[in-house]
PDBQT receptor file of N, H, CA, C and O in Angstrom, charges set to zero:
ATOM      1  N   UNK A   1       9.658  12.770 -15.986  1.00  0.00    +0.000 N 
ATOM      2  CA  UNK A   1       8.316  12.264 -15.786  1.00  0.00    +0.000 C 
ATOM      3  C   UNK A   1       7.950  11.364 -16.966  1.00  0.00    +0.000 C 
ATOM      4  O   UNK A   1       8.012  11.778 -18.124  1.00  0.00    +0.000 OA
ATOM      5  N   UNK A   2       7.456   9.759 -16.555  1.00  0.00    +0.000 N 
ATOM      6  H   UNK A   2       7.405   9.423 -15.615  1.00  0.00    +0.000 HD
ATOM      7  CA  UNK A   2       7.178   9.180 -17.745  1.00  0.00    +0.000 C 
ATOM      8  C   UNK A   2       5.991   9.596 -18.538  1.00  0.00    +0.000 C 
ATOM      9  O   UNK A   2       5.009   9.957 -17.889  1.00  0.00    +0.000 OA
ATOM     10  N   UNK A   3       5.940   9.603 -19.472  1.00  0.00    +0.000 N 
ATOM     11  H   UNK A   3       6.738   9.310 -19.999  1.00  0.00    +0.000 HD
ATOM     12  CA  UNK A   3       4.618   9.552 -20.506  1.00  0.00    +0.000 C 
ATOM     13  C   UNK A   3       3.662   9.010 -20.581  1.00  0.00    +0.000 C 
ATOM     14  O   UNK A   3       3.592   8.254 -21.550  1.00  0.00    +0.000 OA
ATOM     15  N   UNK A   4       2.325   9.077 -19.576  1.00  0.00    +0.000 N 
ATOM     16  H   UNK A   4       2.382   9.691 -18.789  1.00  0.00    +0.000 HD
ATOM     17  CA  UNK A   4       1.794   8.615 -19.551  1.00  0.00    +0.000 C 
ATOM     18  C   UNK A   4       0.601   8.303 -20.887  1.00  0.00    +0.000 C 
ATOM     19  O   UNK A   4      -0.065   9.194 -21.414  1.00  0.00    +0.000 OA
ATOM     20  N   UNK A   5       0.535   6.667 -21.295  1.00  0.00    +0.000 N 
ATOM     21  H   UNK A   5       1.076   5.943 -20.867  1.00  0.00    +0.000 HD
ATOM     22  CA  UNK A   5      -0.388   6.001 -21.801  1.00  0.00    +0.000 C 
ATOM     23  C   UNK A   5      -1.670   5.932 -21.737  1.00  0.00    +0.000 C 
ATOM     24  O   UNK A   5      -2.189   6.005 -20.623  1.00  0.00    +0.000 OA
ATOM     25  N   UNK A   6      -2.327   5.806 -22.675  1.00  0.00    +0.000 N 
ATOM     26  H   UNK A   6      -1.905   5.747 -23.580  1.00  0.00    +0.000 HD
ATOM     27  CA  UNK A   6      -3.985   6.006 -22.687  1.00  0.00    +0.000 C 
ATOM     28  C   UNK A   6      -4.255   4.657 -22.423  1.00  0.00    +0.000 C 
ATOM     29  O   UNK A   6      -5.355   4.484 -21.900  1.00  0.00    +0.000 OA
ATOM     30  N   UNK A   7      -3.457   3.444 -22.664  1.00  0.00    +0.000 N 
ATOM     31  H   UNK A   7      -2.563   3.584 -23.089  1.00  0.00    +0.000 HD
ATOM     32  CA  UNK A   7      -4.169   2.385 -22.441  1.00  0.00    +0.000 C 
ATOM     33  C   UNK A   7      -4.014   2.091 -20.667  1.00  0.00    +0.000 C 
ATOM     34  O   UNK A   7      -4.913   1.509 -20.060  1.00  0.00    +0.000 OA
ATOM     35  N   UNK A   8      -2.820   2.558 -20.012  1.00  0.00    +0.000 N 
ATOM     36  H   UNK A   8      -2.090   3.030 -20.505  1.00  0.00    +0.000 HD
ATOM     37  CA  UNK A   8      -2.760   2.032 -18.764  1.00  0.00    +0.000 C 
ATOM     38  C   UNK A   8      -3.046   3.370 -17.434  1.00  0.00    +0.000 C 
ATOM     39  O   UNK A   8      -2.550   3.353 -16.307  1.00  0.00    +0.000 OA
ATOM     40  N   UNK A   9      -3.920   4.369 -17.968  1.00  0.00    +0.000 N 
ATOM     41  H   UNK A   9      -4.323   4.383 -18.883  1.00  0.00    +0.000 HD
ATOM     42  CA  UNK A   9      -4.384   4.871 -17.007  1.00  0.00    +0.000 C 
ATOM     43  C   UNK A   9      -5.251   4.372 -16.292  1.00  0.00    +0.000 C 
ATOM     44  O   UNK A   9      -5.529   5.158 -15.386  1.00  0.00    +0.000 OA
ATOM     45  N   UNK A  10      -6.017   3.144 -16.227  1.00  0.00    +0.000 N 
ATOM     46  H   UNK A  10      -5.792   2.505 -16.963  1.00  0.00    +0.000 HD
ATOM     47  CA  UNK A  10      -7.260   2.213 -15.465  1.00  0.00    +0.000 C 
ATOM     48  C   UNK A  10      -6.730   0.994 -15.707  1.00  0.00    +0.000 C 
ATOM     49  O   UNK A  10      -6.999   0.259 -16.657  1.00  0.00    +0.000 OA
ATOM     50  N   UNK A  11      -5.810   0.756 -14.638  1.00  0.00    +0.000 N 
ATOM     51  H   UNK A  11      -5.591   1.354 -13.866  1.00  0.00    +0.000 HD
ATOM     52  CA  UNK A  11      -5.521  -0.300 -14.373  1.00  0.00    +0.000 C 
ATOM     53  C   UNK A  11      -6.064  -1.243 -12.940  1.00  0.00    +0.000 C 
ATOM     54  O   UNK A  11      -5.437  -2.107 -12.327  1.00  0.00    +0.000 OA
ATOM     55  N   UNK A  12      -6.952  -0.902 -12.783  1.00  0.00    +0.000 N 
ATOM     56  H   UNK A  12      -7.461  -0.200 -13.281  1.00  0.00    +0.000 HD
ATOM     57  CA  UNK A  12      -8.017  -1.446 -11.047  1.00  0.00    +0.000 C 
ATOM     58  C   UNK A  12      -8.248  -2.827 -11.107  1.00  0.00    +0.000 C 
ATOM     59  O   UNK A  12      -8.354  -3.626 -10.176  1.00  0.00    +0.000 OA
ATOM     60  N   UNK A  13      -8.321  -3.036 -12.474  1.00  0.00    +0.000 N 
ATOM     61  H   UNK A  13      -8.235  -2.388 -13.231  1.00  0.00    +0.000 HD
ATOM     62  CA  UNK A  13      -8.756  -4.807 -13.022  1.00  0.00    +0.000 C 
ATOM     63  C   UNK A  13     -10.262  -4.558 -12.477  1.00  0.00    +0.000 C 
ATOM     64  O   UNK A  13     -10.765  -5.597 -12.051  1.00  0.00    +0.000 OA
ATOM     65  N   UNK A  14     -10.819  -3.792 -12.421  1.00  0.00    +0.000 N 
ATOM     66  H   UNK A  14     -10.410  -2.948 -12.768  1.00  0.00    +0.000 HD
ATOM     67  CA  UNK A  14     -12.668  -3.786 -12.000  1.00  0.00    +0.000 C 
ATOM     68  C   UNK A  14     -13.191  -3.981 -13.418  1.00  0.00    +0.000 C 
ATOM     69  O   UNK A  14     -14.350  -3.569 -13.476  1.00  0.00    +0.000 OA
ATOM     70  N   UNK A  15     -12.800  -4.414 -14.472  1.00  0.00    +0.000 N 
ATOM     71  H   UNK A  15     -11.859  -4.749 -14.426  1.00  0.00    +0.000 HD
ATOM     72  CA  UNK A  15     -13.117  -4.849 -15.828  1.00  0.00    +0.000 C 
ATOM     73  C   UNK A  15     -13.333  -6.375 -15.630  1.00  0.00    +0.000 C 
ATOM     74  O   UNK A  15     -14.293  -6.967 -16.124  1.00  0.00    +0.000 OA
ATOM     75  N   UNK A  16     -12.562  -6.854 -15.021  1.00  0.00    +0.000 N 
ATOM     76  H   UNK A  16     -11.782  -6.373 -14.620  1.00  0.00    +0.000 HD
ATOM     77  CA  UNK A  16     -13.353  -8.596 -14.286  1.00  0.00    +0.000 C 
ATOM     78  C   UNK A  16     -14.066  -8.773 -13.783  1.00  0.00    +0.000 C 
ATOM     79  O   UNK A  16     -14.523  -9.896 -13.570  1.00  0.00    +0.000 OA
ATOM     80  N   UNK A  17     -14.576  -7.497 -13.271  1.00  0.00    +0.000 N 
ATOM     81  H   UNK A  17     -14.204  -6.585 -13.444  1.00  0.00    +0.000 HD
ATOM     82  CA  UNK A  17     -15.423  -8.083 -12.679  1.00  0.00    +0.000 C 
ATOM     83  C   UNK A  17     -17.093  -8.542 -13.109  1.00  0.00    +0.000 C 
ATOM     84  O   UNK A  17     -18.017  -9.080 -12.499  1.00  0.00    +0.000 OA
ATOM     85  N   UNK A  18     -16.917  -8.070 -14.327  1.00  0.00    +0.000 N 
ATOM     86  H   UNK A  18     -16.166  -7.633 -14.822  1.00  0.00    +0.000 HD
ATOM     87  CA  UNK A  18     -18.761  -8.291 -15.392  1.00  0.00    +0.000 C 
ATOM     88  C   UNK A  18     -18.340 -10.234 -15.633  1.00  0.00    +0.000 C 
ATOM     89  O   UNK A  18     -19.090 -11.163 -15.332  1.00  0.00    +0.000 OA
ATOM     90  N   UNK A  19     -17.060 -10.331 -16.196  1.00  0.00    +0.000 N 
ATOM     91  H   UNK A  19     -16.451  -9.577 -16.441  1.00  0.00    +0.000 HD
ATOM     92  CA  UNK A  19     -17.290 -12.072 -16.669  1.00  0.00    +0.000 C 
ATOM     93  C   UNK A  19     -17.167 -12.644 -15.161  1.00  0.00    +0.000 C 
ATOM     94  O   UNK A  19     -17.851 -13.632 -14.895  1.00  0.00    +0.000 OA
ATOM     95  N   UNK A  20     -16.136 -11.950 -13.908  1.00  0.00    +0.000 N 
ATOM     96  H   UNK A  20     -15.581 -11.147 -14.125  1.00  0.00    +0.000 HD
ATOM     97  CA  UNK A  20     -16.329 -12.830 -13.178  1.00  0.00    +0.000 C 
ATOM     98  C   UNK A  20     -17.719 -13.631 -12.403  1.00  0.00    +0.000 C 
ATOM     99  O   UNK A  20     -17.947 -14.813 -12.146  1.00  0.00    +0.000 OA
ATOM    100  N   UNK A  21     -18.387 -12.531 -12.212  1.00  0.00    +0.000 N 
ATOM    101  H   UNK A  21     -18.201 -11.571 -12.420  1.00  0.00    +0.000 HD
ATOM    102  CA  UNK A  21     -19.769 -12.310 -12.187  1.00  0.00    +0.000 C 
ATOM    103  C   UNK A  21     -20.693 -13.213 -13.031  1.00  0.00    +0.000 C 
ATOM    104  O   UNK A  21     -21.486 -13.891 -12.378  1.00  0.00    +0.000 OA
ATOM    105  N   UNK A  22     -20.725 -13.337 -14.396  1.00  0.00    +0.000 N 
ATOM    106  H   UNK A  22     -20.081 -12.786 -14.927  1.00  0.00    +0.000 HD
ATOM    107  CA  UNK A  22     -21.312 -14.251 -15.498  1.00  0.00    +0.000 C 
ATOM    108  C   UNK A  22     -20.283 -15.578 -14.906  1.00  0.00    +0.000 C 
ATOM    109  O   UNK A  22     -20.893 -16.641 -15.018  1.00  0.00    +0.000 OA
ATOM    110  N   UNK A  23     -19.263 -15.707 -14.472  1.00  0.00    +0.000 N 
ATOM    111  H   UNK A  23     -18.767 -14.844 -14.381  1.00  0.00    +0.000 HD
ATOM    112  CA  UNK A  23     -18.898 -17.285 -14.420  1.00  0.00    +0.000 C 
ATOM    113  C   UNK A  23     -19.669 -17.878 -13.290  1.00  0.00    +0.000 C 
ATOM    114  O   UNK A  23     -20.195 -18.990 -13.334  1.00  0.00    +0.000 OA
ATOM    115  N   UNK A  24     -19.709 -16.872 -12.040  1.00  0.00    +0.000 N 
ATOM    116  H   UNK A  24     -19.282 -15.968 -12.004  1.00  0.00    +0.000 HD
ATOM    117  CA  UNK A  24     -20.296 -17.471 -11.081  1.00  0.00    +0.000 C 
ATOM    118  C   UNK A  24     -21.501 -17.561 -10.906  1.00  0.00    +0.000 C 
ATOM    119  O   UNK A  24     -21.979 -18.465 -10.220  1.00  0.00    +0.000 OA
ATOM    120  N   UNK A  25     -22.199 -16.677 -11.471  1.00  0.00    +0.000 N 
ATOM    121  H   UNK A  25     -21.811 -15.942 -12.028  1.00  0.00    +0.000 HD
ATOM    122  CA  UNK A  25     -23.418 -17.087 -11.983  1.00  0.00    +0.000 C 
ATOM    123  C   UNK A  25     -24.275 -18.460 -12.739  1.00  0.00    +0.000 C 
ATOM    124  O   UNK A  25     -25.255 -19.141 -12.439  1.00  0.00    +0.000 OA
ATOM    125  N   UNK A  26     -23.352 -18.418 -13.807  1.00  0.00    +0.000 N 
ATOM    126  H   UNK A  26     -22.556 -17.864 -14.051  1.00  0.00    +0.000 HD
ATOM    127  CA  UNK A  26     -23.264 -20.018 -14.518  1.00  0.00    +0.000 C 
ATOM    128  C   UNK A  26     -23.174 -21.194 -14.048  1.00  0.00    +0.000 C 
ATOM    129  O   UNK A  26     -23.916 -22.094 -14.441  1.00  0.00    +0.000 OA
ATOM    130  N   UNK A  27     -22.096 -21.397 -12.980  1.00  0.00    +0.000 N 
ATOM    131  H   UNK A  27     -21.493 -20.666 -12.660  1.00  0.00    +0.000 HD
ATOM    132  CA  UNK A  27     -21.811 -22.056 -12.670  1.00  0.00    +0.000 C 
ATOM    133  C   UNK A  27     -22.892 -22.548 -11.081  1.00  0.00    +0.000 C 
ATOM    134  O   UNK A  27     -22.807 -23.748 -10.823  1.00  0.00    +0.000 OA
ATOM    135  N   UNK A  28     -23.721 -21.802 -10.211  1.00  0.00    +0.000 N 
ATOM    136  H   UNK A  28     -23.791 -20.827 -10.421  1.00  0.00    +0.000 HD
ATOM    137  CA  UNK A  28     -24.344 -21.804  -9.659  1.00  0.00    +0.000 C 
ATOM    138  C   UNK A  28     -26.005 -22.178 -10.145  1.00  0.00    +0.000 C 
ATOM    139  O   UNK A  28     -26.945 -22.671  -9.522  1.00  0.00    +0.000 OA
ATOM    140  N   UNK A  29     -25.807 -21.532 -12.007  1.00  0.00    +0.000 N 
ATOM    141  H   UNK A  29     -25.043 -21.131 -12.513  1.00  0.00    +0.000 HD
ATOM    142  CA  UNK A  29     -27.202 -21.788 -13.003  1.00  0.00    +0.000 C 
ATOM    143  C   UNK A  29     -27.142 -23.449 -12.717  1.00  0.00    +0.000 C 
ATOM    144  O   UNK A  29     -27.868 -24.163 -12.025  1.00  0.00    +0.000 OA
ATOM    145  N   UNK A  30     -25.935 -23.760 -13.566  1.00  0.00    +0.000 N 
ATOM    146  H   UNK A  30     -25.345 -23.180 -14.128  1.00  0.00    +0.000 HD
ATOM    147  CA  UNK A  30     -25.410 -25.084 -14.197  1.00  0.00    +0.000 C 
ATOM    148  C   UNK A  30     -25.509 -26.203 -12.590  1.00  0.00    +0.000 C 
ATOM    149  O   UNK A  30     -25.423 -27.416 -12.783  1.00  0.00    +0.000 OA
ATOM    150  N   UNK A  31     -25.640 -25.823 -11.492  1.00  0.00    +0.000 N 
ATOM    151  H   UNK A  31     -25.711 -24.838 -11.335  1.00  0.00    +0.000 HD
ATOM    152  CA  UNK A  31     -25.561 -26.696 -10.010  1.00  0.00    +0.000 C 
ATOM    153  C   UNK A  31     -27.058 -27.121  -9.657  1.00  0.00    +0.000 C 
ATOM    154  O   UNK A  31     -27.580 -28.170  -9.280  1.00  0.00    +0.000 OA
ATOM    155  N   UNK A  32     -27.461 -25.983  -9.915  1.00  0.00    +0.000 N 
ATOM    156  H   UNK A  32     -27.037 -25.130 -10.222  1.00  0.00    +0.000 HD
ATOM    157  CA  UNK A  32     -28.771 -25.764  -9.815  1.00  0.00    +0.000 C 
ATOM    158  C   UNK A  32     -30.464 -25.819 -10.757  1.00  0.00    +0.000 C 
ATOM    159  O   UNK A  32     -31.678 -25.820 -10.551  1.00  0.00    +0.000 OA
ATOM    160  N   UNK A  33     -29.364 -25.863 -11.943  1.00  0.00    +0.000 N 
ATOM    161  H   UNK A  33     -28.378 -25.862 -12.110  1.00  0.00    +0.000 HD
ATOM    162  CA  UNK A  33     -30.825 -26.719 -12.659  1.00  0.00    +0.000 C 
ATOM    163  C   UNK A  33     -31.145 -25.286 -13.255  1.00  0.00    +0.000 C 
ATOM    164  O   UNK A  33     -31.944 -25.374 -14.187  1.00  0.00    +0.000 OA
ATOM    165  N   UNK A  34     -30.721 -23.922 -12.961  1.00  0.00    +0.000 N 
ATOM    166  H   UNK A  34     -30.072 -23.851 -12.204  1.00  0.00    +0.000 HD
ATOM    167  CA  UNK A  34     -32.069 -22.818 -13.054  1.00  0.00    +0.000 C 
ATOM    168  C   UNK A  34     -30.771 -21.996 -14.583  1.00  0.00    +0.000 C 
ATOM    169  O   UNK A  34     -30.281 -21.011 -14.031  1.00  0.00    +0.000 OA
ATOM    170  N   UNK A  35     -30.460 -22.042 -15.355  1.00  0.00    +0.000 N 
ATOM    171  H   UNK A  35     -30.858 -22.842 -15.804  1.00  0.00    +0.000 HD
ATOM    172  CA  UNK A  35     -29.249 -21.556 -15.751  1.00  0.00    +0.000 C 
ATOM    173  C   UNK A  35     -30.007 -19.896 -15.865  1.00  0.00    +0.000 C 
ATOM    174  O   UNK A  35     -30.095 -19.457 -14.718  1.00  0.00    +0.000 OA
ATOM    175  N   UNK A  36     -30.442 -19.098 -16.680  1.00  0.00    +0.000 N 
ATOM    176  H   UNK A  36     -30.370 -19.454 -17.612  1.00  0.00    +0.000 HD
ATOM    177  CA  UNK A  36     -30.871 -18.689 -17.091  1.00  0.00    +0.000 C 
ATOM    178  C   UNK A  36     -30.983 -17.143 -15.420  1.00  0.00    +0.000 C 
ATOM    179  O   UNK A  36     -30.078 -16.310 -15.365  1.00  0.00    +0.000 OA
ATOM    180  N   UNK A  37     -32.083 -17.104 -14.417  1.00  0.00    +0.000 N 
ATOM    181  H   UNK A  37     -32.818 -17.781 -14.461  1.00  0.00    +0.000 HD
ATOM    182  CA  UNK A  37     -31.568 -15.857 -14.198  1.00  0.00    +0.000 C 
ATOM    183  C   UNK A  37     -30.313 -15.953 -13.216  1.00  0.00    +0.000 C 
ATOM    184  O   UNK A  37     -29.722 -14.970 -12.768  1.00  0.00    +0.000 OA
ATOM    185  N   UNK A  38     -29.895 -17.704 -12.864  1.00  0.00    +0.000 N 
ATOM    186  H   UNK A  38     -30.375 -18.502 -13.227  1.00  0.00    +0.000 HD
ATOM    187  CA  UNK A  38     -28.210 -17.152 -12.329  1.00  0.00    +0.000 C 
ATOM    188  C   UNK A  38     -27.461 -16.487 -12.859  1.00  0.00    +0.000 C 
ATOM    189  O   UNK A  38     -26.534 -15.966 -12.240  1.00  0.00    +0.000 OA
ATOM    190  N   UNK A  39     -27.699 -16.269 -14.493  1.00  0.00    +0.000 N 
ATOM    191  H   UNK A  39     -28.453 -16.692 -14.996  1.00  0.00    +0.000 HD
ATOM    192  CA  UNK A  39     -26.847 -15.555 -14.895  1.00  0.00    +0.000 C 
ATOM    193  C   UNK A  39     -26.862 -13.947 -14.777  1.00  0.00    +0.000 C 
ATOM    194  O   UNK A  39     -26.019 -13.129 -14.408  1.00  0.00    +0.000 OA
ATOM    195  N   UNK A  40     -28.536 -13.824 -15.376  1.00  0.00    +0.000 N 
ATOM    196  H   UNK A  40     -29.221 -14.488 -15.675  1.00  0.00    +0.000 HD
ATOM    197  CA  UNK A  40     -28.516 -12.331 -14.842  1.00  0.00    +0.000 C 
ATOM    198  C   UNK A  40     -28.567 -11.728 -13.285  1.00  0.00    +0.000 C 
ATOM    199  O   UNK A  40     -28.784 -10.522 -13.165  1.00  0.00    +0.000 OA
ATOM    200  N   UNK A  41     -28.405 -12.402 -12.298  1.00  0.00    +0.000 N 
ATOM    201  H   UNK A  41     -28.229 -13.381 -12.395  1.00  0.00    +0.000 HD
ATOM    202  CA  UNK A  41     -27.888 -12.176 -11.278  1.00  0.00    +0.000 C 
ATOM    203  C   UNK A  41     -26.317 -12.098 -10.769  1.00  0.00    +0.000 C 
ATOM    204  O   UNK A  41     -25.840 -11.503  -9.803  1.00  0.00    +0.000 OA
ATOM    205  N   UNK A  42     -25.726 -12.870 -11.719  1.00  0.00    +0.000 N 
ATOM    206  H   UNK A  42     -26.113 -13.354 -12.505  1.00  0.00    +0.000 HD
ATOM    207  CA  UNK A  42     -24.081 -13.203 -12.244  1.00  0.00    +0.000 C 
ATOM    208  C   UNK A  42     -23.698 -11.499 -12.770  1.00  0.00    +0.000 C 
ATOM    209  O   UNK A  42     -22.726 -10.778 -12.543  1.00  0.00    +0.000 OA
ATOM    210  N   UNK A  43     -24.769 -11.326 -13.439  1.00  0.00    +0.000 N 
ATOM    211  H   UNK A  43     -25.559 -11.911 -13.623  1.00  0.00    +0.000 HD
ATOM    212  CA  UNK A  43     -23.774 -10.099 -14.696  1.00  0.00    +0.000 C 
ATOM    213  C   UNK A  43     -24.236  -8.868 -13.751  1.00  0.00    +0.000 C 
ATOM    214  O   UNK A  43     -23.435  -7.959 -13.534  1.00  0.00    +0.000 OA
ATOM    215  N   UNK A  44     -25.803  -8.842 -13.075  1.00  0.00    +0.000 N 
ATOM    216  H   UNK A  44     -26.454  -9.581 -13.250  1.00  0.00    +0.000 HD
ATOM    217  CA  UNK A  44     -25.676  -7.786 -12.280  1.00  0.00    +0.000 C 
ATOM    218  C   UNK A  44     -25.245  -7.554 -11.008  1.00  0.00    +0.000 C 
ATOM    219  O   UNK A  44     -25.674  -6.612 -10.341  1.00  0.00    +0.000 OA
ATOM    220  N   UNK A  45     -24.022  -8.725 -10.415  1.00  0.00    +0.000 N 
ATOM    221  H   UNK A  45     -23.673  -9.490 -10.956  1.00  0.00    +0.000 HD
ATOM    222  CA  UNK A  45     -23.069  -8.612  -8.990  1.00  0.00    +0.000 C 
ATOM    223  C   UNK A  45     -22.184  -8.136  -9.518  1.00  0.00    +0.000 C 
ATOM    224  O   UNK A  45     -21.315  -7.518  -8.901  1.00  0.00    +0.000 OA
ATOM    225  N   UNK A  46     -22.179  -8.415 -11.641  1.00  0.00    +0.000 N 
ATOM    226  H   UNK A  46     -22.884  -8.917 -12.142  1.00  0.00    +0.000 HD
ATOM    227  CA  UNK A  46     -20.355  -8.250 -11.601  1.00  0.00    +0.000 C 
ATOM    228  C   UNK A  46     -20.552  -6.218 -12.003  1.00  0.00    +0.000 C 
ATOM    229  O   UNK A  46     -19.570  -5.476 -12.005  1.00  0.00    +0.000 OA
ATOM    230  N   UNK A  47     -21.499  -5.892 -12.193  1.00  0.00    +0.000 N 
ATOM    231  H   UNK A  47     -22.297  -6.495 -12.191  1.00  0.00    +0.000 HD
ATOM    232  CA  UNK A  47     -21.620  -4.074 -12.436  1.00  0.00    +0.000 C 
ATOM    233  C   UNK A  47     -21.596  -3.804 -11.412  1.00  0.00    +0.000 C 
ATOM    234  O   UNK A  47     -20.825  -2.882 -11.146  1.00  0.00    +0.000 OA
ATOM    235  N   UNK A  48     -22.311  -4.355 -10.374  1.00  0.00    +0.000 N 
ATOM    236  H   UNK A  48     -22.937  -5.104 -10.591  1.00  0.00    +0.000 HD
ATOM    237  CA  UNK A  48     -22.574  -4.008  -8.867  1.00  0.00    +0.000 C 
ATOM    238  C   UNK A  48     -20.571  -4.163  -8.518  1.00  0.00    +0.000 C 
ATOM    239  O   UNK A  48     -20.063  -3.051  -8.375  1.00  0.00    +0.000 OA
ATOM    240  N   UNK A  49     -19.893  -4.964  -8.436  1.00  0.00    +0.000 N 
ATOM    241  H   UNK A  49     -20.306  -5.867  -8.552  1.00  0.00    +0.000 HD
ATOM    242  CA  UNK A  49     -18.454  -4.848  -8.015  1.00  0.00    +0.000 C 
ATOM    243  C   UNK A  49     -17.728  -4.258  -9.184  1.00  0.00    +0.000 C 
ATOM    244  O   UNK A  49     -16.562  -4.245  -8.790  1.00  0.00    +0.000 OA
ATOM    245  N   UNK A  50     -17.744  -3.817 -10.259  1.00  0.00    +0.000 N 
ATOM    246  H   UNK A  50     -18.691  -3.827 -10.579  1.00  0.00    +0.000 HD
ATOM    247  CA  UNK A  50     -17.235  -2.749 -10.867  1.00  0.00    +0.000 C 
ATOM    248  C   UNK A  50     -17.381  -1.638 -10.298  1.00  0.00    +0.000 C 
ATOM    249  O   UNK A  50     -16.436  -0.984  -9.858  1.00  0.00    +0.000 OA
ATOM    250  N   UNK A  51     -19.039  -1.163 -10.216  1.00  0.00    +0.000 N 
ATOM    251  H   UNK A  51     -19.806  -1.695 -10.573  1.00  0.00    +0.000 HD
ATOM    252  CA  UNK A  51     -19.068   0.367  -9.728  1.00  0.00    +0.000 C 
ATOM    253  C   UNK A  51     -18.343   0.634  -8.058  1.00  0.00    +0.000 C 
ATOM    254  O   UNK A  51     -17.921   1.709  -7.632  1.00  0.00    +0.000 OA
ATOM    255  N   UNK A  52     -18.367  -0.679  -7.339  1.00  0.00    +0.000 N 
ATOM    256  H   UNK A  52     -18.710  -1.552  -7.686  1.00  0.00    +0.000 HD
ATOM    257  CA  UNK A  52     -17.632  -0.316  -5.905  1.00  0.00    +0.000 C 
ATOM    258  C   UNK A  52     -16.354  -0.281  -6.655  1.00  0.00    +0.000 C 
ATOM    259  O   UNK A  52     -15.922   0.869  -6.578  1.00  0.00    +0.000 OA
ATOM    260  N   UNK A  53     -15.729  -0.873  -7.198  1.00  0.00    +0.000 N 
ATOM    261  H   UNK A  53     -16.080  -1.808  -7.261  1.00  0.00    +0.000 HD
ATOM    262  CA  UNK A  53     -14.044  -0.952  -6.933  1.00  0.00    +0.000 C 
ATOM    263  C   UNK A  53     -13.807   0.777  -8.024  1.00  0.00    +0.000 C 
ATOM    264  O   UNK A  53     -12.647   1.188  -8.045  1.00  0.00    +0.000 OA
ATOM    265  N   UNK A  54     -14.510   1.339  -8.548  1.00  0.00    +0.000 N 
ATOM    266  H   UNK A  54     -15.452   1.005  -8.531  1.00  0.00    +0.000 HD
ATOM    267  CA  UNK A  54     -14.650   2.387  -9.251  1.00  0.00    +0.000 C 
ATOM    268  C   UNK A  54     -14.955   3.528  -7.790  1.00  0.00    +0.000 C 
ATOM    269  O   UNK A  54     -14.274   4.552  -7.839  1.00  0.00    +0.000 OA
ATOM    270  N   UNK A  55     -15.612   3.438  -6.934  1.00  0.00    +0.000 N 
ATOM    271  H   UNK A  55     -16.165   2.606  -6.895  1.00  0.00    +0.000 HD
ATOM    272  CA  UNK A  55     -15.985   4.312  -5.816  1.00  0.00    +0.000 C 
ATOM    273  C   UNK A  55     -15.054   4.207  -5.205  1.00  0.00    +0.000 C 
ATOM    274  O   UNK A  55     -14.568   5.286  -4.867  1.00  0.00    +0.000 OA
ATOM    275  N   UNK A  56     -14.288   2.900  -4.722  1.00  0.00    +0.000 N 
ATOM    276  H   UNK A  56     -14.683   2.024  -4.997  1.00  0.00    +0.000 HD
ATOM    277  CA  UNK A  56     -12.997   2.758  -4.209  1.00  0.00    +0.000 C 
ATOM    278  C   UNK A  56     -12.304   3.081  -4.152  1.00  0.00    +0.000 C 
ATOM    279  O   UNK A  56     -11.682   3.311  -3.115  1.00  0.00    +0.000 OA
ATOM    280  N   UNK A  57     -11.895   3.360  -5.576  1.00  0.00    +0.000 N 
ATOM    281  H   UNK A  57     -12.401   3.174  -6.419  1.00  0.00    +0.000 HD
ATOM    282  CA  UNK A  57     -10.633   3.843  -6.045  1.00  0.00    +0.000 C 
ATOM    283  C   UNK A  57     -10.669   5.502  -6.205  1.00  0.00    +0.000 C 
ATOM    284  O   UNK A  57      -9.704   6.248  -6.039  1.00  0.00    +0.000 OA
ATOM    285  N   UNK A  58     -11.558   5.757  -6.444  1.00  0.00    +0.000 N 
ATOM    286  H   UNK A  58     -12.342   5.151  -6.579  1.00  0.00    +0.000 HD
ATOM    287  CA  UNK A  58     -11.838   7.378  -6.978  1.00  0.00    +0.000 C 
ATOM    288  C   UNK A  58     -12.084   7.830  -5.051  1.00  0.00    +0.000 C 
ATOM    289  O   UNK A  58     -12.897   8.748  -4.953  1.00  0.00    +0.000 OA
ATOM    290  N   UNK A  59     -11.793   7.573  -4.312  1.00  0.00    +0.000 N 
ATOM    291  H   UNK A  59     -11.132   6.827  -4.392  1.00  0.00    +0.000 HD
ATOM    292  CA  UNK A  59     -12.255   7.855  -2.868  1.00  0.00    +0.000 C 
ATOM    293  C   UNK A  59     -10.926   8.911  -2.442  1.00  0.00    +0.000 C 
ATOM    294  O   UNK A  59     -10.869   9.407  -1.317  1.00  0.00    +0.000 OA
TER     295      UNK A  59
């Protein structure tokens, strides 16, 4: 049995999903003239798809 590692027990990649969230946010700020709450709408889709892919996975 290998030895399992503390760094690669959470490997889901649901850790992208907070900047992916802030990019698309930005980038929708930055289209749109409004930068500012695209973003905090950006950072709170990317907690909002952390905590699913976290429910997901733990299912």
């Amino acid at each position: 049995m290998p030895k399992k590692n503390k760094l690669n027990h959470n490997r889901d990649g649901s850790g992208l999903a907070i900047p992916a969230g802030l990019f698309i946010g930005m980038g929708i700020g930055f289209w749109t003239n409004d930068l500012v709450p695209w973003i905090f709408i950006g950072l709170g889709g990317g907690f909002l798809g952390m905590l699913l892919a976290h429910l997901i996975k733990n299912k």
